[in-house]
mmCIF file of the N, C-alpha and C atoms, coordinates in Angstrom:
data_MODEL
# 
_entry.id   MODEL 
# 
loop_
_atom_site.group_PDB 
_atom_site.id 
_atom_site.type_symbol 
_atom_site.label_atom_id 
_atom_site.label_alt_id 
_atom_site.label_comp_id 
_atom_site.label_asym_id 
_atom_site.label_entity_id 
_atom_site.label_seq_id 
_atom_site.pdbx_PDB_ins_code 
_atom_site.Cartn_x 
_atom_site.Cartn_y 
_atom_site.Cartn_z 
_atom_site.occupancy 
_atom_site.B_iso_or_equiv 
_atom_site.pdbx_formal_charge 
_atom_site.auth_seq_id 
_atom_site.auth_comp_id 
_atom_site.auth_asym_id 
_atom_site.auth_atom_id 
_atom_site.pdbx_PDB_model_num 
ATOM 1   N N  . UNK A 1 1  ? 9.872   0.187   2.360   1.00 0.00 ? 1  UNK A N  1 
ATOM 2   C CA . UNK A 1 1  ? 8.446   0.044   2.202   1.00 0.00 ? 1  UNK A CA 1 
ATOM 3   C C  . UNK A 1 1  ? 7.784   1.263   2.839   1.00 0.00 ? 1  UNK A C  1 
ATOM 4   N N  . UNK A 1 2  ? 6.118   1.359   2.159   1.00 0.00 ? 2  UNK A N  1 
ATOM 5   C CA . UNK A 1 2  ? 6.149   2.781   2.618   1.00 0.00 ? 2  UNK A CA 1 
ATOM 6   C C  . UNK A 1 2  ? 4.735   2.533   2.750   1.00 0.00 ? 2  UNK A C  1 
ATOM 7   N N  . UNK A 1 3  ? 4.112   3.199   3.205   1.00 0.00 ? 3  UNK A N  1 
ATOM 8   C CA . UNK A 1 3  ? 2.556   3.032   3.457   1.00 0.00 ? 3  UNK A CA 1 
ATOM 9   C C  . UNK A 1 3  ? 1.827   4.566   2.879   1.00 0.00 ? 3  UNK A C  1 
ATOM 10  N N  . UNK A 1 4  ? 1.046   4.672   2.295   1.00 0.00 ? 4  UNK A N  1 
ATOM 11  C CA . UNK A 1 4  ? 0.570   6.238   1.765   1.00 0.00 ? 4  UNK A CA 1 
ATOM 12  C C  . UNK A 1 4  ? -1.060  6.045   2.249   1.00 0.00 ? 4  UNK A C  1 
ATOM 13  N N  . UNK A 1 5  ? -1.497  6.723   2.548   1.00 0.00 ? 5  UNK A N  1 
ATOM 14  C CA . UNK A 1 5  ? -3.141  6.922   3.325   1.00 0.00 ? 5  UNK A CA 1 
ATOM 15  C C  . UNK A 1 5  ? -3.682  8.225   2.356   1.00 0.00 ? 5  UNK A C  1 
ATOM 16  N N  . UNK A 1 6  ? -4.611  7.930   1.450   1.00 0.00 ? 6  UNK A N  1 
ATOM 17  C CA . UNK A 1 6  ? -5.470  9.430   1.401   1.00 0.00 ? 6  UNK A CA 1 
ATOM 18  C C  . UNK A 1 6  ? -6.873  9.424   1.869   1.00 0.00 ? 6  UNK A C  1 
ATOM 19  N N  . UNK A 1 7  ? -6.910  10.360  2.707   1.00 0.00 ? 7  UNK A N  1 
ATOM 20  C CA . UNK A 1 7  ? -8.341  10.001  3.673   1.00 0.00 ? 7  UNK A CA 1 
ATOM 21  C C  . UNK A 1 7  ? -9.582  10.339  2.531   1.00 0.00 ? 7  UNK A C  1 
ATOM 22  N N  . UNK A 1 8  ? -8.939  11.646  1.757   1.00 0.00 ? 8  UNK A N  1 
ATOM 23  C CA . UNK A 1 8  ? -9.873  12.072  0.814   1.00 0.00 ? 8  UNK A CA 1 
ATOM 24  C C  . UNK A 1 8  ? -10.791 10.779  -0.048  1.00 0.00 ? 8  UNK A C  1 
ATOM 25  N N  . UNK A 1 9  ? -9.662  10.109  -0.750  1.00 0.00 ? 9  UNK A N  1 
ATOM 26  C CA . UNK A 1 9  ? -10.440 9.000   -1.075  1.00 0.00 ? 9  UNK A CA 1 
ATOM 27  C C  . UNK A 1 9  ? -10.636 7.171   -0.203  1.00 0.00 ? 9  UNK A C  1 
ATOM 28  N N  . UNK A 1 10 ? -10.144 7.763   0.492   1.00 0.00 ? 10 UNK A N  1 
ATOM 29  C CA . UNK A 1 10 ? -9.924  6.515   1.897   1.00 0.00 ? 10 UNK A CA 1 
ATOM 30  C C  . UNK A 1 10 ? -9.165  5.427   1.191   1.00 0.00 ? 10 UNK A C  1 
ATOM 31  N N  . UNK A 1 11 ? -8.447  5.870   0.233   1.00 0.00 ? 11 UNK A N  1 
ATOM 32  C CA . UNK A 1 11 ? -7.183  4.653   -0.467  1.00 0.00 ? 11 UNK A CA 1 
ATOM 33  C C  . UNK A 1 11 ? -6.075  4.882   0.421   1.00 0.00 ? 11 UNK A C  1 
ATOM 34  N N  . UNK A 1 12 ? -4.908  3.290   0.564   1.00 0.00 ? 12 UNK A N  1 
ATOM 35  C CA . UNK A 1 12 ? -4.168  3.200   1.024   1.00 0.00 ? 12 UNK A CA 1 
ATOM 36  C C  . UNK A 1 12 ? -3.069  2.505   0.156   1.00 0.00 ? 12 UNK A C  1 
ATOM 37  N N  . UNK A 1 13 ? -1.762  3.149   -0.459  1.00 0.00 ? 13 UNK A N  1 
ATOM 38  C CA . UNK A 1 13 ? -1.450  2.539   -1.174  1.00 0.00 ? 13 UNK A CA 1 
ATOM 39  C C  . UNK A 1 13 ? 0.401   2.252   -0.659  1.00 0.00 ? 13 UNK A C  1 
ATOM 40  N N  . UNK A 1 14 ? 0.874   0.962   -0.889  1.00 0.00 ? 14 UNK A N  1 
ATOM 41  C CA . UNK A 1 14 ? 1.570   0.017   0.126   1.00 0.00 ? 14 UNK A CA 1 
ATOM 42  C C  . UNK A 1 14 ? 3.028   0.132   -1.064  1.00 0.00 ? 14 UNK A C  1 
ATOM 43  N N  . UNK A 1 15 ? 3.851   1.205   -0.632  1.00 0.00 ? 15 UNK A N  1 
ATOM 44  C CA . UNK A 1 15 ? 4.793   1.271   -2.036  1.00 0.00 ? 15 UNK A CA 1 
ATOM 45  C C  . UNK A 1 15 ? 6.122   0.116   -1.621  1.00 0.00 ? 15 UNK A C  1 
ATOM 46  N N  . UNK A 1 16 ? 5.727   -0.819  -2.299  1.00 0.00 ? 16 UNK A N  1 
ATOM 47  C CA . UNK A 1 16 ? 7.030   -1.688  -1.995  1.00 0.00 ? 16 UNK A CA 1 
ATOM 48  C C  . UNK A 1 16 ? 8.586   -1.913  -2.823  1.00 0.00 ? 16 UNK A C  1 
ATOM 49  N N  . UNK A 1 17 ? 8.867   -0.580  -3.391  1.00 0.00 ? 17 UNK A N  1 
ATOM 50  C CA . UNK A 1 17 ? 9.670   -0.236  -4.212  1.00 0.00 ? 17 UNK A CA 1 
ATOM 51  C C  . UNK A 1 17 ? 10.035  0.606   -5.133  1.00 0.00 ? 17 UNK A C  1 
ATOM 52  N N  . UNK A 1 18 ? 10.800  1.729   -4.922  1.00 0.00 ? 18 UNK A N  1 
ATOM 53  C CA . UNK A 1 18 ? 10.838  2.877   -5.262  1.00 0.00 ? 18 UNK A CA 1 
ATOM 54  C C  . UNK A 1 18 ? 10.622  3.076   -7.402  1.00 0.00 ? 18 UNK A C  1 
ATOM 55  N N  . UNK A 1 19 ? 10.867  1.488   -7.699  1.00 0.00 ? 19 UNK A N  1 
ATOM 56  C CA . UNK A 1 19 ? 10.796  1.973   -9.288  1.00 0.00 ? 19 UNK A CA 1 
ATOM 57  C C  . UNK A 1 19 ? 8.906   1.663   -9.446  1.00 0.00 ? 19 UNK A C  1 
ATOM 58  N N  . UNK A 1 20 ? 9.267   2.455   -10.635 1.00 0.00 ? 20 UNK A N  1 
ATOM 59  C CA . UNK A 1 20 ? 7.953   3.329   -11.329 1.00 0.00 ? 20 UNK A CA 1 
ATOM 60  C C  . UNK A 1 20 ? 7.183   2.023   -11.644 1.00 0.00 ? 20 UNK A C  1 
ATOM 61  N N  . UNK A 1 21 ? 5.924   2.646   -11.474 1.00 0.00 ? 21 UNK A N  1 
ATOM 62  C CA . UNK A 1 21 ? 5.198   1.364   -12.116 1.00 0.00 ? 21 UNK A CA 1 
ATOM 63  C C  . UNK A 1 21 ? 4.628   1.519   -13.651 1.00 0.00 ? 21 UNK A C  1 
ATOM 64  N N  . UNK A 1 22 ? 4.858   0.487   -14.206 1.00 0.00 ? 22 UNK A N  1 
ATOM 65  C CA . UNK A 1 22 ? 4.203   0.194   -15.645 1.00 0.00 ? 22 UNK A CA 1 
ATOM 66  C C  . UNK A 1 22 ? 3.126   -0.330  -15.751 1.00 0.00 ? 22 UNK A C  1 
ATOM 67  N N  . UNK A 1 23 ? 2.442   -1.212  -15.075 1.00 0.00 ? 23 UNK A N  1 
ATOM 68  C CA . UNK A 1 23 ? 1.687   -1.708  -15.656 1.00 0.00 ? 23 UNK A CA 1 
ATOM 69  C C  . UNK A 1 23 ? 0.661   -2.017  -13.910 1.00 0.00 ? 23 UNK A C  1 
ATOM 70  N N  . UNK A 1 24 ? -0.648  -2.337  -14.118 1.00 0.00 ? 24 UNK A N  1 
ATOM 71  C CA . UNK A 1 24 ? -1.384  -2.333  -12.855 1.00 0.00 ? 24 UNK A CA 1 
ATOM 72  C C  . UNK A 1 24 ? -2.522  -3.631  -13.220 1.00 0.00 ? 24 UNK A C  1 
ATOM 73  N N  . UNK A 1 25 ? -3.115  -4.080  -12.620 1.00 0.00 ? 25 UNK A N  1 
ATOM 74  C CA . UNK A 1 25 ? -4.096  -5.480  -12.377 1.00 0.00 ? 25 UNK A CA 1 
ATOM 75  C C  . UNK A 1 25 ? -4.888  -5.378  -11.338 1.00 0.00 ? 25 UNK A C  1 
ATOM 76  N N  . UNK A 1 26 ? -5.940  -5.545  -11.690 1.00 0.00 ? 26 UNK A N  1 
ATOM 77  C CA . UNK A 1 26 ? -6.947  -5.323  -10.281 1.00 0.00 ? 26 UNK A CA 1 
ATOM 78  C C  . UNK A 1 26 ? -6.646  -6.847  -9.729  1.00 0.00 ? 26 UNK A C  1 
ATOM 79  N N  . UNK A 1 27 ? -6.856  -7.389  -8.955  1.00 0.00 ? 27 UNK A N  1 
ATOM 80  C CA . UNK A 1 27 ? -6.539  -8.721  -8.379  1.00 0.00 ? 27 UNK A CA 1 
ATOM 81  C C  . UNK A 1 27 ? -7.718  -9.232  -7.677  1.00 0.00 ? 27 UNK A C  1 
ATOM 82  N N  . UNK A 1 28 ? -8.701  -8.318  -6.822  1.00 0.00 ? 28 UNK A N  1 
ATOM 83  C CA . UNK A 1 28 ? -9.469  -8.713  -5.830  1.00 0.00 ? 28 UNK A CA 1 
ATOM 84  C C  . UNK A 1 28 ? -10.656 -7.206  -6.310  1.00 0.00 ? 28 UNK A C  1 
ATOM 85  N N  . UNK A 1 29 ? -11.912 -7.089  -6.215  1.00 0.00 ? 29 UNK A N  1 
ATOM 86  C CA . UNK A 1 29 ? -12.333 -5.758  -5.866  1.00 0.00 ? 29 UNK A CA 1 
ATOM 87  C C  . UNK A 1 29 ? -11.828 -5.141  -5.084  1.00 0.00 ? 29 UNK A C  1 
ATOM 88  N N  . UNK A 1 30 ? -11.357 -3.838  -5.558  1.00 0.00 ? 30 UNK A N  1 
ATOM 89  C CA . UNK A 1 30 ? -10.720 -2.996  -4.726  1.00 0.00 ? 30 UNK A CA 1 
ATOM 90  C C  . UNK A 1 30 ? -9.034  -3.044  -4.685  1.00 0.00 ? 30 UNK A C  1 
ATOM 91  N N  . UNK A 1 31 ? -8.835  -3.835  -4.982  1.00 0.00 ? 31 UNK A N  1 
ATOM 92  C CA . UNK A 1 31 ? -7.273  -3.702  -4.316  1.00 0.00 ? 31 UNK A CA 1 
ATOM 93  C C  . UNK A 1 31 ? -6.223  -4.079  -6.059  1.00 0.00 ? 31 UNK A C  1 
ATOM 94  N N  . UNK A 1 32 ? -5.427  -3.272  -6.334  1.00 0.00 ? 32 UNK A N  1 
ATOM 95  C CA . UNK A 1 32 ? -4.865  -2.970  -7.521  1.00 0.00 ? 32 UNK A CA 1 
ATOM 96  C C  . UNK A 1 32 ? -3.103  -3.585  -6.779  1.00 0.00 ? 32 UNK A C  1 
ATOM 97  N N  . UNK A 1 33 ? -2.629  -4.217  -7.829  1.00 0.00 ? 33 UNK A N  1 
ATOM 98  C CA . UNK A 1 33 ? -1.378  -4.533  -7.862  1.00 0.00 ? 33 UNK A CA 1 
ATOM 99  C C  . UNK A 1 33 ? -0.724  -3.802  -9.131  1.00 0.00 ? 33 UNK A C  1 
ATOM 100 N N  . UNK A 1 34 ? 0.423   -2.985  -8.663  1.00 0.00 ? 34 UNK A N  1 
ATOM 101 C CA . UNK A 1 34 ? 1.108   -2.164  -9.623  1.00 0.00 ? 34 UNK A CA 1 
ATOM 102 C C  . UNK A 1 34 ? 2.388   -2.920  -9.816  1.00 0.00 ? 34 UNK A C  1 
ATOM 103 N N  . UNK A 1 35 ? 2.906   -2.768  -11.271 1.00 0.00 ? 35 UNK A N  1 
ATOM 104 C CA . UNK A 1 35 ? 3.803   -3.781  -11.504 1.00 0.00 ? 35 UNK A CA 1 
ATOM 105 C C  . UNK A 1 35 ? 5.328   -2.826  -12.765 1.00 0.00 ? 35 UNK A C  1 
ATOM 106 N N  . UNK A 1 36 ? 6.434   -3.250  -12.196 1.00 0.00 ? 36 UNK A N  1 
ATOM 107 C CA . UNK A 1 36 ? 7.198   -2.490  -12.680 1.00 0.00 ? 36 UNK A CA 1 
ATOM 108 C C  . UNK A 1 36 ? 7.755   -3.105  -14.216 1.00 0.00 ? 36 UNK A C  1 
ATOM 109 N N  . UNK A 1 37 ? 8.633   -2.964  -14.561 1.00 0.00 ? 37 UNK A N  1 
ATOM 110 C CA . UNK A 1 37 ? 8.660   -2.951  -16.667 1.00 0.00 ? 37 UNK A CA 1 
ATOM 111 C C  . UNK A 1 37 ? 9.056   -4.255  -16.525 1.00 0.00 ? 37 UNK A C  1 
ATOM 112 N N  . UNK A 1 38 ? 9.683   -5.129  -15.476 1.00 0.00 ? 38 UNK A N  1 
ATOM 113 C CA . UNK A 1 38 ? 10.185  -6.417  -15.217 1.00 0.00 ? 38 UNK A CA 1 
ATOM 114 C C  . UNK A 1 38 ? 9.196   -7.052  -14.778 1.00 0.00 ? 38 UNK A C  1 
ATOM 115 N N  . UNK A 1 39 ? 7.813   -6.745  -14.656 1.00 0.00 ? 39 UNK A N  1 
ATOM 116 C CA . UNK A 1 39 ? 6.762   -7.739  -13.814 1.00 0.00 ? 39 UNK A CA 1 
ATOM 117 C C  . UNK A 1 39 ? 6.520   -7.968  -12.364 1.00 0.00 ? 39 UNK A C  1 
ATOM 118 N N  . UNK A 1 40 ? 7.814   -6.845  -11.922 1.00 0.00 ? 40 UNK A N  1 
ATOM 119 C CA . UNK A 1 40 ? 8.240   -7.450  -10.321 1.00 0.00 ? 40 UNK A CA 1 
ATOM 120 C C  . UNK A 1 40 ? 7.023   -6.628  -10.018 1.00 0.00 ? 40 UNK A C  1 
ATOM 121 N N  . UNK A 1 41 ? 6.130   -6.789  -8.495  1.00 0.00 ? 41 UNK A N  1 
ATOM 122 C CA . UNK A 1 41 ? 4.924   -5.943  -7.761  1.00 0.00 ? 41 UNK A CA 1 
ATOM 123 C C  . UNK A 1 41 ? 6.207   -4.844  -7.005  1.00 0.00 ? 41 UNK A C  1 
ATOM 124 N N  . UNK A 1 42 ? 5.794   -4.018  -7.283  1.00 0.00 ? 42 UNK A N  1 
ATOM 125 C CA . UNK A 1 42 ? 6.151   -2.665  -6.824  1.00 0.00 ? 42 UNK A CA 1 
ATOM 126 C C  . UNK A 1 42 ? 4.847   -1.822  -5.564  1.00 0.00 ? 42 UNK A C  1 
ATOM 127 N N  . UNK A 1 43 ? 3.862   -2.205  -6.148  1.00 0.00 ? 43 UNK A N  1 
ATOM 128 C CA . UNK A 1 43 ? 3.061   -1.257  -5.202  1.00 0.00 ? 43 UNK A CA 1 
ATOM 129 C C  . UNK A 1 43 ? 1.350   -1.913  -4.975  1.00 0.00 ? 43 UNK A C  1 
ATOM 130 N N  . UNK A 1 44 ? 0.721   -1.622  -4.016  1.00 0.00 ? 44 UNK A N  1 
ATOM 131 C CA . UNK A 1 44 ? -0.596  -2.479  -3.935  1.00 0.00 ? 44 UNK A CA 1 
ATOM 132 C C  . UNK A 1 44 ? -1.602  -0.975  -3.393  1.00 0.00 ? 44 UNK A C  1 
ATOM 133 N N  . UNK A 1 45 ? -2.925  -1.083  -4.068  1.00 0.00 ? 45 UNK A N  1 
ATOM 134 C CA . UNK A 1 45 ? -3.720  0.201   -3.886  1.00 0.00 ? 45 UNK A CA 1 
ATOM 135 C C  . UNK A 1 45 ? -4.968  -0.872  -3.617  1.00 0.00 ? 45 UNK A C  1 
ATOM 136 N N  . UNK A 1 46 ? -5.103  -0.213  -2.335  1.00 0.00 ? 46 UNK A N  1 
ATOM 137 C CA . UNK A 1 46 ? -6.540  -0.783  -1.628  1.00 0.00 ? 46 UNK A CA 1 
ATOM 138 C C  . UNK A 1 46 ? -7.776  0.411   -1.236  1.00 0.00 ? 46 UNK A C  1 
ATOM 139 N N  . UNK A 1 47 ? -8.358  0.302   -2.041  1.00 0.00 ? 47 UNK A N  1 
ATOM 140 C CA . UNK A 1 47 ? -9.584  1.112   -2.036  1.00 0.00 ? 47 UNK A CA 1 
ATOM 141 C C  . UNK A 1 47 ? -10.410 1.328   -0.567  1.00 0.00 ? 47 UNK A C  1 
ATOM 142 N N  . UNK A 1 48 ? -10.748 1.830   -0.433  1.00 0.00 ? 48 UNK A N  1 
ATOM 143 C CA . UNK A 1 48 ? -12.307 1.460   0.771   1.00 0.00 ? 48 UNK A CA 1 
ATOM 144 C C  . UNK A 1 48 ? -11.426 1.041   2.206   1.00 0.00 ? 48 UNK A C  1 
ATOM 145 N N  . UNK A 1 49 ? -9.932  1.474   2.043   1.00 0.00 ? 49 UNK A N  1 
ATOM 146 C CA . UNK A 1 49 ? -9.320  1.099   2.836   1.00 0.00 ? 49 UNK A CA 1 
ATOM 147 C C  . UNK A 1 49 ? -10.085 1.007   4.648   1.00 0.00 ? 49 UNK A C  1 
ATOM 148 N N  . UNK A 1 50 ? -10.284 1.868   5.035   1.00 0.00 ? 50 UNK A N  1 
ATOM 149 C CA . UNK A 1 50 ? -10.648 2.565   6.629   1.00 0.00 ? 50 UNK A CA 1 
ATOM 150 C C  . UNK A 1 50 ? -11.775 1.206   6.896   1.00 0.00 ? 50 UNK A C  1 
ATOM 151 N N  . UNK A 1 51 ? -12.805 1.003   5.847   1.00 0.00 ? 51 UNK A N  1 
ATOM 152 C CA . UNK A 1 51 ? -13.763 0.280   5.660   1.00 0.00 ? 51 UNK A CA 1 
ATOM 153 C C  . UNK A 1 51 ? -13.673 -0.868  5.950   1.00 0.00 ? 51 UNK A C  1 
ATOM 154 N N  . UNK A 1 52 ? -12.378 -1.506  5.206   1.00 0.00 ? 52 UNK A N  1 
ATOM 155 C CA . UNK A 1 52 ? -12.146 -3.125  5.519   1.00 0.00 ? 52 UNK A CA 1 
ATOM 156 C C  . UNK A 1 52 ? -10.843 -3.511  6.189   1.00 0.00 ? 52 UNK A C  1 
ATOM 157 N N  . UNK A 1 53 ? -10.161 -2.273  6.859   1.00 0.00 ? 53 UNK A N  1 
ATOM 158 C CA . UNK A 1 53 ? -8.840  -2.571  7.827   1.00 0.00 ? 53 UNK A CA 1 
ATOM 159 C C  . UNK A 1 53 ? -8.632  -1.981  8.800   1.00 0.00 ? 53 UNK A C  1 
ATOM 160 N N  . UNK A 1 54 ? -8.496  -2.011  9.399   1.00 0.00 ? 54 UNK A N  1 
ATOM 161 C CA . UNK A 1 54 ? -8.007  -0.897  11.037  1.00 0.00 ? 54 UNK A CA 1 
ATOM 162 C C  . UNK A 1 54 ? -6.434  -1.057  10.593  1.00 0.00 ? 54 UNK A C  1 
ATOM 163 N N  . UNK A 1 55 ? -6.919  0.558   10.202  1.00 0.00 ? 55 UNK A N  1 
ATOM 164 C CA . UNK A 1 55 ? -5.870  1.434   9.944   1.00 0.00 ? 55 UNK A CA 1 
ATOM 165 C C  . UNK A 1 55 ? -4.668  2.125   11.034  1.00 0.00 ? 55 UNK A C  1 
ATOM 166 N N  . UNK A 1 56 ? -5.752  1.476   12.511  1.00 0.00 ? 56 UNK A N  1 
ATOM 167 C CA . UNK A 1 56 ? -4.843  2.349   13.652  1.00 0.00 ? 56 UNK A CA 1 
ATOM 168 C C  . UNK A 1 56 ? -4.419  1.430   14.120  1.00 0.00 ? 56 UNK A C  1 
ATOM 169 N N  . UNK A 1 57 ? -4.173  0.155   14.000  1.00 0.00 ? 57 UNK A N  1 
ATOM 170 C CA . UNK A 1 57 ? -3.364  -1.267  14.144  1.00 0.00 ? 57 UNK A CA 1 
ATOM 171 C C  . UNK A 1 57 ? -2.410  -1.796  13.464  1.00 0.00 ? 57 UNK A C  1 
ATOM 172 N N  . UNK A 1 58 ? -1.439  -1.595  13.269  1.00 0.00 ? 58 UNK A N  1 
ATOM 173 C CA . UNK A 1 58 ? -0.190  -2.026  11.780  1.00 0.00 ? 58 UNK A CA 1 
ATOM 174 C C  . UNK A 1 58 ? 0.794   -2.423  12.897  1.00 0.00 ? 58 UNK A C  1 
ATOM 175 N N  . UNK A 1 59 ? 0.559   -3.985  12.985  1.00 0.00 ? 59 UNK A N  1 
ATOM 176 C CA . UNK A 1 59 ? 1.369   -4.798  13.680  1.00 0.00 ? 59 UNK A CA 1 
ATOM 177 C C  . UNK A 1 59 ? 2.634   -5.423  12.348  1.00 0.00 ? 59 UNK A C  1 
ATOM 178 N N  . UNK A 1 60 ? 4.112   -5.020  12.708  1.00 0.00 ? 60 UNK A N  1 
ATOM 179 C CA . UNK A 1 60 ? 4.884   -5.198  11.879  1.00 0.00 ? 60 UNK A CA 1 
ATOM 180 C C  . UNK A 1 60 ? 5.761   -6.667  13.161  1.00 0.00 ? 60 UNK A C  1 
ATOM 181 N N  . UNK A 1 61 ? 5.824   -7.931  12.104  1.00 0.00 ? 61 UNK A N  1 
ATOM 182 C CA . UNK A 1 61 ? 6.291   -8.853  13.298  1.00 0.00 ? 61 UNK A CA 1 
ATOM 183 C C  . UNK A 1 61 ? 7.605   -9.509  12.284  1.00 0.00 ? 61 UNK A C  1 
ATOM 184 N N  . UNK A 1 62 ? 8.560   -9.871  13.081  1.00 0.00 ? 62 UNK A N  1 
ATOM 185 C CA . UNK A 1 62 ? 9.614   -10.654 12.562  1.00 0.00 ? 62 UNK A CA 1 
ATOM 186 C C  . UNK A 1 62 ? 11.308  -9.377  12.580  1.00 0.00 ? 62 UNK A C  1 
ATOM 187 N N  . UNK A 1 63 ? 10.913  -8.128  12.559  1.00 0.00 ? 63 UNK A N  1 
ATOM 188 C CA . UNK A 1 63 ? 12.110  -7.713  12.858  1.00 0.00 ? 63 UNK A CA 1 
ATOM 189 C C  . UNK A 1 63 ? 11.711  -6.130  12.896  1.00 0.00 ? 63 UNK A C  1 
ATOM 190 N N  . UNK A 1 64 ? 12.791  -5.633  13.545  1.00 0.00 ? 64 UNK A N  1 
ATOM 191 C CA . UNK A 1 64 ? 12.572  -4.225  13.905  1.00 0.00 ? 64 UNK A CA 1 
ATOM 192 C C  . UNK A 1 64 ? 12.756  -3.229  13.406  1.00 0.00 ? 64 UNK A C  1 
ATOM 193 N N  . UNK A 1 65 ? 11.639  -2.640  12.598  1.00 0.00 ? 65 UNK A N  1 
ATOM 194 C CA . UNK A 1 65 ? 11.838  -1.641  11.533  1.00 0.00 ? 65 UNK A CA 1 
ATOM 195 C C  . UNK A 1 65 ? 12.103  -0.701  12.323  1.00 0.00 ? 65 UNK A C  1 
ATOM 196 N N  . UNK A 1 66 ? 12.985  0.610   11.210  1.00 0.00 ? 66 UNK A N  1 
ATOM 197 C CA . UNK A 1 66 ? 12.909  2.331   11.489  1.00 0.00 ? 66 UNK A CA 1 
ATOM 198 C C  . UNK A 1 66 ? 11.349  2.837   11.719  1.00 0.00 ? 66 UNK A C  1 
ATOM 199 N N  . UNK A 1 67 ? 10.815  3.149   12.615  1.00 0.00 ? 67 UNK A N  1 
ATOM 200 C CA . UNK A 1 67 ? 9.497   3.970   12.217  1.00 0.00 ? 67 UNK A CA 1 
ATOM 201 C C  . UNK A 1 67 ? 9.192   5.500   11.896  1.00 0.00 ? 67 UNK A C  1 
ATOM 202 N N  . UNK A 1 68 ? 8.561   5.553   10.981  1.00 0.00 ? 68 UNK A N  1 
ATOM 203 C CA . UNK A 1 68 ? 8.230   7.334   11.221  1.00 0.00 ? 68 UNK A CA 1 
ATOM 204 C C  . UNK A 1 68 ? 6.857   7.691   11.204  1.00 0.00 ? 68 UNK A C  1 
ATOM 205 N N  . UNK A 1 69 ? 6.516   7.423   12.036  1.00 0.00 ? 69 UNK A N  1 
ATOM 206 C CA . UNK A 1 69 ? 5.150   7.965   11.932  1.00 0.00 ? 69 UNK A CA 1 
ATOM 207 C C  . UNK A 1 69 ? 4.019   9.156   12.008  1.00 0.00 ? 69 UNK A C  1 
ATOM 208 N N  . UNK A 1 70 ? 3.431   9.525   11.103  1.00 0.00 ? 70 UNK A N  1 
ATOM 209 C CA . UNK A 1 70 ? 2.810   10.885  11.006  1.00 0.00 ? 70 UNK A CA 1 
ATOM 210 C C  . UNK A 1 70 ? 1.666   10.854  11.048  1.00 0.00 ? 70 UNK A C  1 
ATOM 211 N N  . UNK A 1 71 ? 0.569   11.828  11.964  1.00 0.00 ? 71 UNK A N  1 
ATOM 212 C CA . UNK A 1 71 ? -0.875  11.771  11.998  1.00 0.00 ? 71 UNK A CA 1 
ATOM 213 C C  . UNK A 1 71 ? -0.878  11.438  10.913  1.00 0.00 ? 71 UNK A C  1 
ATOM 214 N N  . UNK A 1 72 ? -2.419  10.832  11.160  1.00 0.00 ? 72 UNK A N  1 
ATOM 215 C CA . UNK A 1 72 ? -3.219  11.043  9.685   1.00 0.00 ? 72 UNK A CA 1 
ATOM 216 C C  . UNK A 1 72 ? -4.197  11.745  9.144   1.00 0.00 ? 72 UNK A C  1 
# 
């Protein structure tokens, strides 16, 4: 899983699987579910991100990921 930040457009998009996406659905204002040729969710794009999340808080709970973390 991967987290992508573009400040330019303050989108944050949540790649939960390296295959390509086909097909996309807005779900909520703002926030897009990308979907691969099988239907499975592959990826989630949240608009206006900075706006409606604290971005400098990403509490990961239940087991201990690799981290890599890079300014933003």
């Amino acid at each position: 899983m991967n987290f992508h930040y573009d400040k330019e457009t303050d989108s944050l998009y949540i790649e939960l699987s390296s295959k390509p996406g086909f097909d996309a659905e807005e779900v909520a204002e703002g926030v897009v579910v990308d979907y691969d040729k099988d239907g499975h969710i592959v990826g989630l794009d949240i608009e206006h991100a900075s706006k409606n999340f604290n971005l400098n808080n990403i509490h990961i709970e239940g087991f201990a990921p690799s981290v890599d973390v890079q300014a933003l």
